[in-house]
C-alpha positions in Angstrom: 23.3 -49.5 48.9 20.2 -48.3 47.2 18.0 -48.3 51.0 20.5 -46.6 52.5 20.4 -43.2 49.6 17.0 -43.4 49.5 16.8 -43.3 53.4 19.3 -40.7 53.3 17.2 -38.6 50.8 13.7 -39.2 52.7 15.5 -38.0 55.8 17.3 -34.7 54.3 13.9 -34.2 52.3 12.2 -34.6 56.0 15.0 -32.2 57.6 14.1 -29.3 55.1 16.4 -30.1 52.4 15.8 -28.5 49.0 14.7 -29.8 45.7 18.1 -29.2 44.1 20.1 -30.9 47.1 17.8 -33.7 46.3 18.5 -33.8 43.0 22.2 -34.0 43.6 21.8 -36.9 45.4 19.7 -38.8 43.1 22.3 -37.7 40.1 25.3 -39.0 42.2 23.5 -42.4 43.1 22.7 -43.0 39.3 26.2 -41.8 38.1 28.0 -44.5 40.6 25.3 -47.3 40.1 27.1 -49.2 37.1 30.2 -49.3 39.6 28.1 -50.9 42.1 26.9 -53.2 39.9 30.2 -54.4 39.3 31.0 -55.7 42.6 
């Protein structure tokens, strides 16, 4: 799970993607990670 965000991010970063968009993408990851952790 955690590769594929942090692929994800590294390509939107790579694609032109903006600090905030960024951002939204960490805070999502870290606001679903105890669910994760759960399976």
């Amino acid at each position: 799970f955690l590769n594929c965000i942090l692929q994800g991010m590294s390509i939107s970063a790579r694609e032109g993607a903006d600090f905030t968009k960024i951002m939204q993408i960490a805070e999502t990851t870290l606001r679903l990670w105890p669910q994760v952790l759960q399976r």
